[in-house]
N, C-alpha and C positions, 0 to 999 in steps of 0.2 A: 188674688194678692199672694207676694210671697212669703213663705213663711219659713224662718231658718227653724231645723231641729237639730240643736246642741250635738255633736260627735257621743258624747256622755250620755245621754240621753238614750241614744240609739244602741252606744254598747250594754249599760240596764236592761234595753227592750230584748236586743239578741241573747243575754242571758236568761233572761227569765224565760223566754222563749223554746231554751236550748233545757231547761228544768223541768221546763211544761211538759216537752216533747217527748221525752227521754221515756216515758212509760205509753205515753199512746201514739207515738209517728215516729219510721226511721225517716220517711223523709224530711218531717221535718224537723227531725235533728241535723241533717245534712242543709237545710236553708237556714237553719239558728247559726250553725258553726260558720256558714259563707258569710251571713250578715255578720258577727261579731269580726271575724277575721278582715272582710274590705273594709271594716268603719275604723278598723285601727289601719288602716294600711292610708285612706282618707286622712282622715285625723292627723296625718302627717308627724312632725316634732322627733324626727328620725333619731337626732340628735343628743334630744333626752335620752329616747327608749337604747339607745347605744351607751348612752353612761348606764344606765340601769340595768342594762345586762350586763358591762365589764364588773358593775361593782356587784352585783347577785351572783353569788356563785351557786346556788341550789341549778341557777337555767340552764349553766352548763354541766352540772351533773345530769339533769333531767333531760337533757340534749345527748349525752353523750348514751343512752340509752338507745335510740334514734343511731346512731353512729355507730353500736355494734351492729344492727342491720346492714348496713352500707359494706362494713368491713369481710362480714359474713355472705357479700355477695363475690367476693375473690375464691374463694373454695365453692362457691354452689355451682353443680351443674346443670339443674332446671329454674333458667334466669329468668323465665315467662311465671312463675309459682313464685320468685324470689322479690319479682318487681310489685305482683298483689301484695306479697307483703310488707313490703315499705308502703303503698297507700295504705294498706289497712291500720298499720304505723301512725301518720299522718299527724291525727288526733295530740297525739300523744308527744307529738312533736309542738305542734302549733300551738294549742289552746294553752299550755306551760307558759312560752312565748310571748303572747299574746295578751294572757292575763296577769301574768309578773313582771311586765313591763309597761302596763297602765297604772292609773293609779285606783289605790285599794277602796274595798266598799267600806262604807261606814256601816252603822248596823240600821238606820235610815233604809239604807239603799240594799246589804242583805236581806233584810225583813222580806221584800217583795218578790226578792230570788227564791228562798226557799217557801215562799209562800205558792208561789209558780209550781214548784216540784209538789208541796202538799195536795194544790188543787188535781195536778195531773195523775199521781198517782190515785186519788181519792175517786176521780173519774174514771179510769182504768178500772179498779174494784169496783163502781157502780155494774158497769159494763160487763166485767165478768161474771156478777154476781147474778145479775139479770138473767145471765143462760143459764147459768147452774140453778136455778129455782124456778127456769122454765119459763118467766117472764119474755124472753126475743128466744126465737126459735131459731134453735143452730143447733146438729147433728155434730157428738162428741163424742169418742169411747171411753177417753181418760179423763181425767179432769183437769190435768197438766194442759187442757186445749182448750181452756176456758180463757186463757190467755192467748188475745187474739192477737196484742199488738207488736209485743215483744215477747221473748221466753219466757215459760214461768220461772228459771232462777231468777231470771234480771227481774223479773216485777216483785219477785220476794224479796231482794236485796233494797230494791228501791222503797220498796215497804216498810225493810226496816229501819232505814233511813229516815226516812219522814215519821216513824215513829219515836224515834229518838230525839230529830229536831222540835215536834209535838211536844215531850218532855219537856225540853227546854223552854220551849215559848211560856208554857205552863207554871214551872217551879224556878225557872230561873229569873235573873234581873236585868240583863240587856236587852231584854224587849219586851216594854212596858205596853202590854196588852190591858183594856177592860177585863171587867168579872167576867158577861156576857163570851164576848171573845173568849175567853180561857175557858167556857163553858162548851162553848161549839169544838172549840181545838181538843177538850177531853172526850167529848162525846164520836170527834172522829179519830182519836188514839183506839176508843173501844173498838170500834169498827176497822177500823185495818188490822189492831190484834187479832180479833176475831175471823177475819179473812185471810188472815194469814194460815189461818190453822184451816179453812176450810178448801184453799189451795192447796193443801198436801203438799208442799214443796219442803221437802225436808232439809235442804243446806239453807232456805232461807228463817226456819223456823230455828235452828240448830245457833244461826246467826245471831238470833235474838237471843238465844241462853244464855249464850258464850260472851255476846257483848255487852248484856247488859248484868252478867257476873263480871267481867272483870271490870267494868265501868262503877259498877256499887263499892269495892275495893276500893278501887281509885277514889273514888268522892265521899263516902264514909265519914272521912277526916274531918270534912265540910260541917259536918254536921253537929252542932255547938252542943242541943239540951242533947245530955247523957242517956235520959232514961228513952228518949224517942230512937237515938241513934242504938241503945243496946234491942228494943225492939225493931229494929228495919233488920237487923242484923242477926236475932232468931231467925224473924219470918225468909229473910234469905236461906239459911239453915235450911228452914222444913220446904221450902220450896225446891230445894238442889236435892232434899234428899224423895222426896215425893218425885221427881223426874226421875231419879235412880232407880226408885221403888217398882214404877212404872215402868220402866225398861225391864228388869228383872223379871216383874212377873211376867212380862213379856214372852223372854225366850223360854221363862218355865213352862208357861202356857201350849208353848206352838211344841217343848218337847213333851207333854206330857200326853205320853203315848199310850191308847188302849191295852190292856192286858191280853192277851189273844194265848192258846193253848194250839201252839200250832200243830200239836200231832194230833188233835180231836177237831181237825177243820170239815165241814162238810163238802164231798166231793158233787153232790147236786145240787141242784134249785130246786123247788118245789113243783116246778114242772117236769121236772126228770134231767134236765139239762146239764152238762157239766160245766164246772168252776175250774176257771184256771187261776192259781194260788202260784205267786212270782213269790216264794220266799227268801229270793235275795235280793229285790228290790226292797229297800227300807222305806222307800218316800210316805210323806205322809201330807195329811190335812188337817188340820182341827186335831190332833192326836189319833185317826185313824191311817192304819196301810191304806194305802192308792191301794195294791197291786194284789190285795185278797177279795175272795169274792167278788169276780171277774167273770160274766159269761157273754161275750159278745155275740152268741148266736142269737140272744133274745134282746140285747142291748141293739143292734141291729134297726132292726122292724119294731122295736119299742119306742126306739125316738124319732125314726122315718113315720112313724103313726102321728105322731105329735107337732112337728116341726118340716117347716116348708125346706131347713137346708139338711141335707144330707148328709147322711152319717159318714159318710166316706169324705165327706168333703172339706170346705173350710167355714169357719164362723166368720164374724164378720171383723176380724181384724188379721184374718192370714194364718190364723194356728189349724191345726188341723183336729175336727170338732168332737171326733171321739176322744181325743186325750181331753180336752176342756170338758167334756161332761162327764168321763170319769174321774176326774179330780172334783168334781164340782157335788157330785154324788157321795162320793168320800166324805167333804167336806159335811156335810151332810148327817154324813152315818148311815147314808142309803147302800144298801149291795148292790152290784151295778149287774141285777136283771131285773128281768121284765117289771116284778114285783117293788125295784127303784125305779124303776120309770113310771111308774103309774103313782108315785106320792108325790111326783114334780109339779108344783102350779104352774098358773100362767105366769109368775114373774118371775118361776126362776128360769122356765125356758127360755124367757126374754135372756137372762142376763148369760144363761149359757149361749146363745146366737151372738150375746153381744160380744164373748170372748172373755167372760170371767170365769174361771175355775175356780173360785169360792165364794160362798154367797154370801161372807161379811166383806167381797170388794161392791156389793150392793149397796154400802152402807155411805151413801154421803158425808155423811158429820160426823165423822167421827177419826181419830187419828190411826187409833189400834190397826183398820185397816191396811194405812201402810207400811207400819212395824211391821208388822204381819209378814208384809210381803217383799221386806227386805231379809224379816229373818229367813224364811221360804228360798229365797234368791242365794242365800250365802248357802242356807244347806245344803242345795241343789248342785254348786259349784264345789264346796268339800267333798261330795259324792263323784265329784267325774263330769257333772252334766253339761250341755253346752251350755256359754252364759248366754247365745245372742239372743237379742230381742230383750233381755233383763238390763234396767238402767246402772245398777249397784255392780252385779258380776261382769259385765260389757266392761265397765269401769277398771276393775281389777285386774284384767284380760289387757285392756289399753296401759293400767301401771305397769304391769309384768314385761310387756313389750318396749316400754319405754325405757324402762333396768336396763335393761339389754342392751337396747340399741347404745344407752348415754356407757353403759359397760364397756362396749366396741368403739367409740369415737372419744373418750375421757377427756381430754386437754382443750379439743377447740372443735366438739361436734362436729356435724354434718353439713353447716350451713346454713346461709339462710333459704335458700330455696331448695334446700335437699331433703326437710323432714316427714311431709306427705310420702315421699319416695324410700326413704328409710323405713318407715313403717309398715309400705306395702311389702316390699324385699323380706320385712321380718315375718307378717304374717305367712308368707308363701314359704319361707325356707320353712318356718318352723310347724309348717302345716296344721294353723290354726284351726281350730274349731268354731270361731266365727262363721258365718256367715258373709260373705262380699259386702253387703251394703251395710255388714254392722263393725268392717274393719275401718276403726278411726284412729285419732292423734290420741295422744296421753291425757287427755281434759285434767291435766293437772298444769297450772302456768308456769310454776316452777318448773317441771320436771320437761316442760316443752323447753326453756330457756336454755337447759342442762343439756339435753339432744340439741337442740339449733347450733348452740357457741359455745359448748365445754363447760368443764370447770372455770377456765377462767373467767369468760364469758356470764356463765352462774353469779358467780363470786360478784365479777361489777354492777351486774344486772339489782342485787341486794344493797350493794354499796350505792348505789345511783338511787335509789327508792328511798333507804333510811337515811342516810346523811341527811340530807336537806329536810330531814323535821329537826334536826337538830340545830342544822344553820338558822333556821327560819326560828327555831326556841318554839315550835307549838306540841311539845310533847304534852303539856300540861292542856291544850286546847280542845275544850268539851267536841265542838262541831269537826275537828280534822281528827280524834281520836276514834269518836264514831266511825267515821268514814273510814276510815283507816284499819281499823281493827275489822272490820265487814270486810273491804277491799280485800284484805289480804286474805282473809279466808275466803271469800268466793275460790279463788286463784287454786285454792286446793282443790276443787270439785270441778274445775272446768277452765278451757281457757281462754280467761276473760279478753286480754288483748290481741287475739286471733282472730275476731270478727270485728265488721264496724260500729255496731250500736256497744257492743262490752269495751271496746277502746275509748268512745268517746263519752260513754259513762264514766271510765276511770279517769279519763282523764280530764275531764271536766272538775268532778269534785274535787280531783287530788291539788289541780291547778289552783280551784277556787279558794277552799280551805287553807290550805298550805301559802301560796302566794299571792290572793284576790281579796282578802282581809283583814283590816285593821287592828291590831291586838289591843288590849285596853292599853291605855296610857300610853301608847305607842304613838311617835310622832310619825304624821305622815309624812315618808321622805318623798314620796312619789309625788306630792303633790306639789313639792318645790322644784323638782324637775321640770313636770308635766306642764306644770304654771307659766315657768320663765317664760313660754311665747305663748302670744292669743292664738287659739285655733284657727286657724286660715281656711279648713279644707269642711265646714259642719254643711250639712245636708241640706240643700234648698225643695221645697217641696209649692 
C-alpha cells in the first residue's frame, strides 16, 4: 500500500539526521545535507521560496559570502585548489538557502533536532570514552585520538553546544520537559562536562569559560530574587578567579626552577664517567636543567639493557628516543647516568617508548598535564626552538606566516585558490624551521579570510556573518548566541570553514538558529507563503 510521507516530515528527518551525524559520521553528514537539500527542491512552491528570499535579506548577505569565492577565482592561479574550494564552500551556501526559505520550526518540532545532536554527541563520548578506559581496544598515543569520528576540536565544540542546550531544556521554559526528563538531561550535562575535561581539548574547554561567562552577564538580569542572583554572581566571582589562580600557579610552577651551584657541579658519575654540563641550554622539566648531568656513555647501554627500542633510534611516535628519555629523566630529578636508569620502572619505560618526555603526561585525568605542555611549548619557542610537531607553537609559526603574507597582498589577497601556494612560497623564502609536513594554513579563520580576499574582502566577510543577527533581531537569542559566540571563537584556533564536516557544522547551526526558528511571539510569515499551495511533489513510499 502507498503511503505518502509529508515533504515536512522528511525535511525534520534530514535535520535531525544532519544533528545526529555531525559528531559520529562525515558521511552521513553528506547524505543528511542531500536529503534535506532534494526534499526542498521536491517540495516544490518555487514561487513562495523566491518571495522569501527577495524579502530576507540576511540570505543575500549570507550568499554573498559564497560570491566572494567566485569573485576571488579572477586573481587565483591555481584554479584546480580554487574549485575545491567553492565545494568545500557549498554548505555554507545551501543549507542558509535552504532553511531560510522553508518554513521555521516550532519548538515542537526543534525539540527533536537538538535532541538528535544531544543523543549523537552523547554517543560519540560513550565511544571515546570506552577507549580511553580501555574498555574497546584501540592503540592511541594522544588522547586528542580518542576521537575517532571527527576532530577532537569539532567534538569539544559540539560538546559545548549540547551542553548549553542541556541548560536550557533544564532551567528554561520553552520546553516543558518531566522531572524525570530534566533528571537524565542533568545527569548527561555532568558527563559531557566531565568528558570535556577528560579530552584535553583546550579551545573546547576554553569555549565553555568564555561562553558560559559572558552568557551569565547576559542573563543575570533575568534573575528576579536578589539574594539568589547576588549569590550566582559571587560564585561566578570565585570561579573566574579560581581559573586565574590555577593558571598562575601554573607558569609559577613549570618556572620554578632548581637552585643549582653551577661552579660546584660534579665532573663525574659514580662510575668515573664524565658529565656533560650544556650551561647554556636553560631548558627545563619539573624545574630541573634537561642539560646538566648528562652522561651518554652510560645513558647508552643503560637503556639498550632495558628497552627493545634503541637508544639511537626512534620512540614510537617519530621523536628521536634519547632526547625523550633525557627530558623524561629530568622530569623526574633522575641524572641521566647509569645510576637514572636503573630507578626507571616498568611504566615509565613504557611511557618513554611511548614518546612522553614527562611523566605527568602519564597522567590521564587530569588537566595540569596539558597546561603543562603548552607552557613547555611556548618556552621552548621564546628560546629559538623548532615549533614542529608542537600544536600551540606550529600555531604561532602559521600566525606569523599569515601577518606576512596578508602584509604583502593588503587590499584584495591572494585569491581564492592561491592561499595553500602563498604559504608554501612563504615557508621556503623565509626558510622556515618547520618541518614539510608541519607547513600548514593560518588555522586562524579570520586571518585565512584576510590572506584569500584582503581587507576588503575581511571587512565583508564580518559584515555578511554579523548583520543578519541583527536583521533577523536574535541577538538576544539564548540557542543562536550560544552558537554563536562558540562559532566565532572556534574560527580563532583553526579553520573552521576550510574543511567539509567544520563548514557544514557551521553552517548548519548558524542556518538553523539564525533563520530555521520561530521566535516567541513571532508570527509565522513563512507559513503563509509556504501554505498558499498544497504540496504537490510529498514522497510516495
Amino acid at each position: 500500500m502507498l503511503k505518502i510521507i509529508p515533504n515536512r516530515t522528511i525535511y525534520l528527518i534530514g535535520l535531525s539526521l544532519l544533528a545526529i551525524s555531525l559528531p559520529l559520521s562525515i558521511f552521513a553528514t553528506s547524505v543528511a545535507e542531500i536529503i534535506v537539500i532534494v526534499n526542498w527542491i521536491l517540495e516544490g512552491n518555487f514561487r513562495g521560496k523566491w518571495q522569501m528570499f527577495r524579502q530576507r535579506r540576511s540570505l543575500w548577505l549570507i550568499g554573498s559570502i559564497y560570491l566572494l569565492h567566485i569573485v576571488g577565482l579572477l586573481y587565483s592561479a591555481d584554479l584546480l585548489y580554487a574549485y575545491h574550494d567553492l565545494r568545500i564552500n557549498l554548505p555554507l551556501l545551501v543549507l542558509p538557502l535552504v532553511i531560510g526559505t522553508s518554513r521555521g520550526l516550532d519548538s515542537s518540532e526543534l525539540k527533536w533536532v537538538l535532541i538528535s545532536l544531544i543523543a549523537g554527541v552523547t554517543a560519540s563520548t560513550f565511544i571515546s570514552a570506552s577507549i580511553l578506559f580501555g574498555i574497546v581496544p584501540y592503540e592511541y598515543q594522544d588522547v586528542r585520538e580518542i576521537s575517532l569520528f571527527v576532530s577532537h576540536i569539532r567534538l569539544s565544540l559540539l560538546i559545548n553546544i549540547a551542553i548549553f542546550i542541556l541548560l536550557y531544556f533544564i532551567f528554561g521554559t520553552d520546553f516543558p520537559f518531566s522531572r524525570k526528563i530534566k533528571i537524565v538531561f542533568f545527569i548527561a550535562l555532568l558527563w559531557l562536562t566531565v568528558f570535556l575535561f577528560l579530552l584535553q581539548a583546550i579551545t573546547g574547554i576554553v569555549a565553555l569559560m568564555v561562553t558560559g561567562f559572558i552568557l551569565f552577564w547576559i542573563f543575570i538580569r533575568k534573575v528576579r530574587h536578589l539574594v539568589l542572583r547576588w549569590f550566582l554572581v559571587v560564585m561566578m566571582i570565585t570561579v573566574t578567579f579560581l581559573v586565574f589562580s590555577f593558571l598562575t600557579r601554573s607558569v609559577a610552577r613549570f618556572y620554578g626552577v632548581e637552585e643549582v651551584d653551577f661552579s660546584a657541579l660534579p665532573d663525574k658519575t659514580m662510575n668515573g664517567n664524565p658529565y656533560m654540563h650544556d650551561l647554556e641550554n636553560k631548558q627545563i622539566e619539573n624545574g630541573n636543567y634537561v642539560w646538566l648531568y648528562v652522561c651518554e656513555e652510560e645513558l647508552r647501554p643503560g637503556w639498550n639493557a632495558v628497552s627493545d627500542l634503541d637508544y639511537d633510534g626512534r620512540d614510537e611516535v617519530g621523536q628521536r628516543i634519547k632526547f625523550t628519555l633525557i627530558r623524561y629523566m629530568t622530569s623526574r630529578g633522575y641524572r641521566k647516568d647509569s645510576a637514572g636508569v636503573s630507578r626507571l620502572t616498568d611504566r615509565d619505560i613504557e611511557l618513554i617508548e611511548s614518546g612522553k618526555a614527562n611523566y605527568i603526561y602519564g597522567e590521564r585525568i587530569s588537566l595540569y598535564p596539558k597546561v603543562y605542555e603548552i607552557i613547555w611549548q611556548i618556552d621552548v619557542f621564546r628560546r629559538g626552538g623548532n615549533p614542529s610537531g608542537h600544536s600551540i607553537t606550529q600555531r604561532l609559526s602559521f600566525l606569523q606566516a599569515g601577518f606576512q603574507i596578508a602584509r604583502e597582498n593588503f587590499w584584495i589577497g591572494v585569491g581564492t585558490g592561491d592561499v595553500a601556494r602563498a604559504f608554501k612560497t612563504y615557508y621556503e623564502e623565509s626558510d622556515s624551521q618547520l618541518h614539510e609536513k608541519y607547513r600548514l594554513r593560518a588555522h586562524n579563520q579570520y586571518l585565512t579570510y584576510f590572506v584569500t580576499f584582503g581587507c576588503i574582502g575581511f571587512f565583508w566577510f564580518l559584515v555578511a556573518l554579523i548583520w543578519p543577527v541583527f536583521l533577523e533581531k536574535k541577538w538576544k537569542d539564548y540557542l543562536f548566541v550560544i552558537f554563536f559566540i562558540i562559532g566565532l571563537m572556534s574560527m580563532m584556533n583553526e579553520d573552521t570553514l576550510e574543511t567539509h564536516t567544520g563548514n557544514s557544522y557551521f553552517a548548519f547551526f548558524y542556518a538553523l538558529f539564525l533563520l530555521g526558528v520561530l521566535g516567541k511571539g513571532q508570527q509565522d510569515a513563512t507559513r503563509s507563503i509556504t501554505d498558499d499551495e498544497e504540496p504537490k511533489n510529498d514522497v510516495i513510499t
